[in-house]
MARZAFI-353100 format. One record per atom (N, C-alpha, C, O): atom name; y negated, x negated, z negated. Coordinates in steps of 0.02 Angstrom, whole numbers. Layout:
N
('CA', (Y, X, Z)),
...
***
This chain:
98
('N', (2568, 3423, -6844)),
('CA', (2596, 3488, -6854)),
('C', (2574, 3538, -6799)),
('O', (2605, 3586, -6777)),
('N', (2498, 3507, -6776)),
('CA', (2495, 3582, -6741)),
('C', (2519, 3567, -6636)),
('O', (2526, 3601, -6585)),
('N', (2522, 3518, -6650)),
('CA', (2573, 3481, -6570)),
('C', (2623, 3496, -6578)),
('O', (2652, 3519, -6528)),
('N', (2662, 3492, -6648)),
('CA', (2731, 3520, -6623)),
('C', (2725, 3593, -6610)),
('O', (2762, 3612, -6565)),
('N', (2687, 3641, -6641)),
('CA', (2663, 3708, -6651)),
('C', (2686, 3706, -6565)),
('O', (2741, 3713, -6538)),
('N', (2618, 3691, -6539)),
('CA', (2592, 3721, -6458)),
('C', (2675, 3676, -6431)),
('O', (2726, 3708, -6421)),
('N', (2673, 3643, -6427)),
('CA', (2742, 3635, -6403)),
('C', (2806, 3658, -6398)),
('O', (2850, 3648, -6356)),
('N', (2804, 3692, -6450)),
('CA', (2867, 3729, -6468)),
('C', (2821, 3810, -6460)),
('O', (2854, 3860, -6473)),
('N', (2778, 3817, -6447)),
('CA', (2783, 3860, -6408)),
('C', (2771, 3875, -6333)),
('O', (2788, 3928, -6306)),
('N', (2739, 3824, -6303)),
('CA', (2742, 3821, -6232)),
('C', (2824, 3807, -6218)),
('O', (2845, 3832, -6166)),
('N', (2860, 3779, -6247)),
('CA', (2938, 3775, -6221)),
('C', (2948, 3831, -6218)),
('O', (2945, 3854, -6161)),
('N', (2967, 3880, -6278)),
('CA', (2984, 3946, -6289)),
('C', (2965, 3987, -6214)),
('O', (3006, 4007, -6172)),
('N', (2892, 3993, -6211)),
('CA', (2881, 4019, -6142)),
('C', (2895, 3994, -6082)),
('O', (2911, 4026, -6032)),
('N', (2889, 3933, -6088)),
('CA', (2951, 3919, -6024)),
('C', (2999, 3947, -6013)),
('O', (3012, 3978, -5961)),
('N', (3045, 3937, -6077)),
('CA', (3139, 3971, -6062)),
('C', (3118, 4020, -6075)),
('O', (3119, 4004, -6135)),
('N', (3093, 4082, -6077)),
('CA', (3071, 4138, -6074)),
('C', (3033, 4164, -5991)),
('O', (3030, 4225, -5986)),
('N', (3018, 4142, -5958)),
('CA', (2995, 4142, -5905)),
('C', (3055, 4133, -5858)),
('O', (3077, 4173, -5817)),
('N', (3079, 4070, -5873)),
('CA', (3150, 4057, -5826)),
('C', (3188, 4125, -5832)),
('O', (3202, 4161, -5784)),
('N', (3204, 4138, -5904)),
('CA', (3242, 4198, -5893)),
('C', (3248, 4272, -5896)),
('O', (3288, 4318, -5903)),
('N', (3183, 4258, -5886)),
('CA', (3183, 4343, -5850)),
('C', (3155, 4307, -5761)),
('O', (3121, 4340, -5722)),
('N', (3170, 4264, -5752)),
('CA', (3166, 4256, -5671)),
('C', (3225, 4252, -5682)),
('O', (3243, 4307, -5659)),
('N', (3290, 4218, -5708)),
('CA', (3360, 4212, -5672)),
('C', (3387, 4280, -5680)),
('O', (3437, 4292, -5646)),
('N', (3360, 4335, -5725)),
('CA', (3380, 4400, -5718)),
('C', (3355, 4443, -5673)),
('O', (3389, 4495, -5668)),
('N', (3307, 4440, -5637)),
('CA', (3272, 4476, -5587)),
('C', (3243, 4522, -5617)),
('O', (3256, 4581, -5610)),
('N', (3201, 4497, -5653)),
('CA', (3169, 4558, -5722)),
('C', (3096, 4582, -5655)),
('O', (3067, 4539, -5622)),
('N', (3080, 4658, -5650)),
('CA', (3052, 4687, -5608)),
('C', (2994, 4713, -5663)),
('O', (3007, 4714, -5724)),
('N', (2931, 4733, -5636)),
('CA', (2895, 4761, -5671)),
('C', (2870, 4815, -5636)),
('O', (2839, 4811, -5583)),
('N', (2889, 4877, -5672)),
('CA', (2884, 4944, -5662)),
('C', (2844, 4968, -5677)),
('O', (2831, 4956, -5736)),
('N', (2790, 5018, -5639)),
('CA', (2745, 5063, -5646)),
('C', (2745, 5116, -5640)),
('O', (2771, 5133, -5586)),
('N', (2723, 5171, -5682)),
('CA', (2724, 5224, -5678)),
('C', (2686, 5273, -5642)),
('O', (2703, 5332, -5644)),
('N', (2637, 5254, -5608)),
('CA', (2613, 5288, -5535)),
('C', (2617, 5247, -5482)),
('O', (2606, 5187, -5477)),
('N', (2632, 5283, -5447)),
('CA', (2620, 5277, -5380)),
('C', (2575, 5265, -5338)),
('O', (2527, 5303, -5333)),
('N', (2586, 5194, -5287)),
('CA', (2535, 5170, -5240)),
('C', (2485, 5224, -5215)),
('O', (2493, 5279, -5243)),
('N', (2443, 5221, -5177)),
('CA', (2410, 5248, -5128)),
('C', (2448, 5250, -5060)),
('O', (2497, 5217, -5045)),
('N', (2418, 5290, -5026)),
('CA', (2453, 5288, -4959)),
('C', (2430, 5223, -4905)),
('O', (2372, 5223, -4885)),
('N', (2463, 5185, -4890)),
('CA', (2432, 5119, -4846)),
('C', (2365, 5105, -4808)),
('O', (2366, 5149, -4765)),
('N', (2339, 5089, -4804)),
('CA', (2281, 5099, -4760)),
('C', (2306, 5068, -4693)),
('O', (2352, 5028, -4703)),
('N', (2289, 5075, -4627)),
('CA', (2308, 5058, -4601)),
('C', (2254, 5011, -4550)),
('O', (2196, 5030, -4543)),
('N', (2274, 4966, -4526)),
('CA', (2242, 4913, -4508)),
('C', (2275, 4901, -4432)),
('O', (2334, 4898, -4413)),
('N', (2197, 4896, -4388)),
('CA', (2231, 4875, -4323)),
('C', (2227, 4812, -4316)),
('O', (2185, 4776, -4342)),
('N', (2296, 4787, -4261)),
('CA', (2303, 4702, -4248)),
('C', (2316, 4717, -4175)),
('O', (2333, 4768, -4146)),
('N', (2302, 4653, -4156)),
('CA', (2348, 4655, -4089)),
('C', (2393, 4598, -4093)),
('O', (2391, 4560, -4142)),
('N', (2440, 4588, -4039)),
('CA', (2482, 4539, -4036)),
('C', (2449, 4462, -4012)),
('O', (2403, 4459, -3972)),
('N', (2473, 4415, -4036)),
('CA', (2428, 4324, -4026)),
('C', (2514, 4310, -4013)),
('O', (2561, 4328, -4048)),
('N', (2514, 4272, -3948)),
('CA', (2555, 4232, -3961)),
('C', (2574, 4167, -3998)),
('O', (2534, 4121, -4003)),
('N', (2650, 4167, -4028)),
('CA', (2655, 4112, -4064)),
('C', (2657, 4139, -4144)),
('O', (2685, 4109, -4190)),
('N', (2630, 4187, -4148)),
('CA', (2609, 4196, -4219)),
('C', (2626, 4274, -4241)),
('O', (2640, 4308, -4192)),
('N', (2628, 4302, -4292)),
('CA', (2671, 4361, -4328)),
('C', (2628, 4419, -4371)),
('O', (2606, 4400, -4425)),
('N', (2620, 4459, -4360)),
('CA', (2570, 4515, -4412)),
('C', (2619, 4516, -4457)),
('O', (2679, 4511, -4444)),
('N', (2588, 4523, -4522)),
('CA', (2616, 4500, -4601)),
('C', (2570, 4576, -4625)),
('O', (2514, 4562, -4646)),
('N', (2587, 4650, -4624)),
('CA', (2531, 4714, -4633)),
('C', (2508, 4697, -4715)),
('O', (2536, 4655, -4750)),
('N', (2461, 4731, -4731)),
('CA', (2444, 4727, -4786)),
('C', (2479, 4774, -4840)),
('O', (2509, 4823, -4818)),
('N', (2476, 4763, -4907)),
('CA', (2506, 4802, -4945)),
('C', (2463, 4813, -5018)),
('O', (2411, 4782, -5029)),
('N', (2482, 4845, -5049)),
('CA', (2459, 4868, -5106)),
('C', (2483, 4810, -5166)),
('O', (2537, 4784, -5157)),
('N', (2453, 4794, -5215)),
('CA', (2457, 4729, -5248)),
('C', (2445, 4764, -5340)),
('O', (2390, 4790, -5348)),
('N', (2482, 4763, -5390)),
('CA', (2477, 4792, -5434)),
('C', (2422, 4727, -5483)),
('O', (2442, 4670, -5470)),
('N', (2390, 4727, -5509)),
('CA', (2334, 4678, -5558)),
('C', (2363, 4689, -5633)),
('O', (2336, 4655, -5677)),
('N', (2408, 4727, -5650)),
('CA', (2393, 4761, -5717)),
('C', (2356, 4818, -5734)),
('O', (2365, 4847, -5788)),
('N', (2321, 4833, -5698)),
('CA', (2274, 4901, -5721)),
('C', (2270, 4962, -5649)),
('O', (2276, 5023, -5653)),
('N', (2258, 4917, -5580)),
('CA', (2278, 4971, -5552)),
('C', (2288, 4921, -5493)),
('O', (2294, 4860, -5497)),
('N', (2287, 4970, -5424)),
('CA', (2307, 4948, -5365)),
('C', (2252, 4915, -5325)),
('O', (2193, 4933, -5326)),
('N', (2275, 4868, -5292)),
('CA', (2219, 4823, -5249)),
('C', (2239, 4816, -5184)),
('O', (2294, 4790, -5175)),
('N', (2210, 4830, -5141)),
('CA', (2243, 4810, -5050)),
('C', (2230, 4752, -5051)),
('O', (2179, 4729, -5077)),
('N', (2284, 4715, -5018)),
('CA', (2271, 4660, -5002)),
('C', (2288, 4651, -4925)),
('O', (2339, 4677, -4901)),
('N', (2243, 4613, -4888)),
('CA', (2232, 4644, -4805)),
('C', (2302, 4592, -4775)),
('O', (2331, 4548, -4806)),
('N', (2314, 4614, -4711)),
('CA', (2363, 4581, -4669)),
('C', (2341, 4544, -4638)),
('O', (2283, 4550, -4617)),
('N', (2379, 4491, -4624)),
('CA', (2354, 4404, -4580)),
('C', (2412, 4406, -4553)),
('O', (2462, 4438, -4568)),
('N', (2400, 4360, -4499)),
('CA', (2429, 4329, -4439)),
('C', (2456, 4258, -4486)),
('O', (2424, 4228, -4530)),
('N', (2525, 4244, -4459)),
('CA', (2552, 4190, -4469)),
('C', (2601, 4165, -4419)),
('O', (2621, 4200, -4373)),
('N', (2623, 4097, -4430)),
('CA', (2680, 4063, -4393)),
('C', (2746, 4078, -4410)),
('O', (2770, 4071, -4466)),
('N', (2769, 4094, -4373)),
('CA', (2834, 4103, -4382)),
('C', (2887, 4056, -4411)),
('O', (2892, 4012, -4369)),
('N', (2942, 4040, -4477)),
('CA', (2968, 3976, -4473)),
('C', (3020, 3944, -4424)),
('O', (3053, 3892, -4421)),
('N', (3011, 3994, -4390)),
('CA', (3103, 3961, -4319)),
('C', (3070, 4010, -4292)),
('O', (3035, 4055, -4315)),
('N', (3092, 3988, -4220)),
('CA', (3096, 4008, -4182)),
('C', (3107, 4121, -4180)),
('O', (3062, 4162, -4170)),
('N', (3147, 4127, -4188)),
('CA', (3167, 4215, -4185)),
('C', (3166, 4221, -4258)),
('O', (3216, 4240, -4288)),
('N', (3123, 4209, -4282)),
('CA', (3106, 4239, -4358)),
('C', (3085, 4308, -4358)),
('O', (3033, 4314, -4324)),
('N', (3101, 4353, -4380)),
('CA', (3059, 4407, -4386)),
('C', (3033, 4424, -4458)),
('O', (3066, 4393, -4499)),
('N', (2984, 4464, -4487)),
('CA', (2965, 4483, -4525)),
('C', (2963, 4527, -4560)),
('O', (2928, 4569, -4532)),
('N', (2985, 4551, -4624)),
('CA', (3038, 4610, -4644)),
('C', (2971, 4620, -4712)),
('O', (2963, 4588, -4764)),
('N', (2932, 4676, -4683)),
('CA', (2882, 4684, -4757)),
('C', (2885, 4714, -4817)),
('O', (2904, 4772, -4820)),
('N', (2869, 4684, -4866)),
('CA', (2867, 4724, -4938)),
('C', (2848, 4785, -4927)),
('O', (2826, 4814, -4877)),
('N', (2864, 4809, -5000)),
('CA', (2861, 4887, -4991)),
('C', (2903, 4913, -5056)),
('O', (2947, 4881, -5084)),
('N', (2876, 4984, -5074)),
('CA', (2865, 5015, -5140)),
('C', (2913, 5049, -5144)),
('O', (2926, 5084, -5095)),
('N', (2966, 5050, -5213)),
('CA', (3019, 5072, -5210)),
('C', (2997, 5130, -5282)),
('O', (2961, 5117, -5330)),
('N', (3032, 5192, -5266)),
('CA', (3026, 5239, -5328)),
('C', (3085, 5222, -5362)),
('O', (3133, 5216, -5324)),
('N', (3097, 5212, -5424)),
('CA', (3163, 5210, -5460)),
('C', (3143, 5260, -5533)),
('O', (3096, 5292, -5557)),
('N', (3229, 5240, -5549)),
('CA', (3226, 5286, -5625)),
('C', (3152, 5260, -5669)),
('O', (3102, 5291, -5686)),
('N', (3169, 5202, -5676)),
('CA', (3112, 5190, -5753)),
('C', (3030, 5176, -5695)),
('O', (2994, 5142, -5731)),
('N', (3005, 5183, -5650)),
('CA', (2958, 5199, -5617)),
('C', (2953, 5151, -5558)),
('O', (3005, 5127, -5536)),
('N', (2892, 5135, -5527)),
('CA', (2890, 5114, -5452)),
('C', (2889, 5020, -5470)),
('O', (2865, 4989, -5517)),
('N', (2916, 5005, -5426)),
('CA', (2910, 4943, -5404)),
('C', (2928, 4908, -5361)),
('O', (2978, 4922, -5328)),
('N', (2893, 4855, -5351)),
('CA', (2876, 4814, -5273)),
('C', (2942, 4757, -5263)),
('O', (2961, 4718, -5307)),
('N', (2970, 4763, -5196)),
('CA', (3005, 4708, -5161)),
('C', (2990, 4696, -5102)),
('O', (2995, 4736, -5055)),
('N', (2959, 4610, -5097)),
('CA', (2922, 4558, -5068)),
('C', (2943, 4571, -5019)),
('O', (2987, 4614, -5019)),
('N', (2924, 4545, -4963)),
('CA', (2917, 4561, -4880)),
('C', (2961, 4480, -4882)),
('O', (2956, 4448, -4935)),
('N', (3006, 4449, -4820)),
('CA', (3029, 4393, -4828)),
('C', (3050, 4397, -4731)),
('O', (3049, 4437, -4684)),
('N', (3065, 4329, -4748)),
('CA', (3085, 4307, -4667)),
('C', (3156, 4336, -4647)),
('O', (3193, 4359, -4690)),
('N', (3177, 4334, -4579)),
('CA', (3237, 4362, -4587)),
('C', (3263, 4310, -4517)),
('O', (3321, 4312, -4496)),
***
């Protein structure tokens, strides 16, 4: 009884997880980041500054620092996350390759 229990509820959270990912379910906060810190790099060839950004935990904001990476092709460029204000409050869209 209690296997089917945890089973039937780890499924549940599965298809519950899937779908608020196939909806693009966002999680909104009601204050606002800090202002960036800013971090010096220089240029390495071969490789891409990725800046750092602000990282929500649940309770408050965390910097998380910028690294150097490889590029995946050739003329990849790097398009960074960053904090959007909306109606029901702030939230984050991911930095991605372009």
């Amino acid at each position: 009884m209690r296997r089917r229990m945890l089973a039937g509820l780890i499924l549940a959270g599965m298809m519950a997880t899937g779908a608020c990912a196939s909806l693009g379910a966002r999680l909104y906060i009601h204050t606002g980041p800090p202002a960036p810190i800013y971090e010096r790099y220089e240029y390495r060839d071969g490789y891409v500054w990725q800046p750092g950004y602000y990282r929500w935990d649940g309770r408050d904001y965390h910097w998380v620092s910028g690294r150097y990476v490889r590029a995946p092709r050739g003329r990849a460029q790097w398009v960074p996350g960053y904090w959007i204000e909306g109606r029901r409050g702030w939230y984050y869209v991911d930095g991605h390759w372009r």
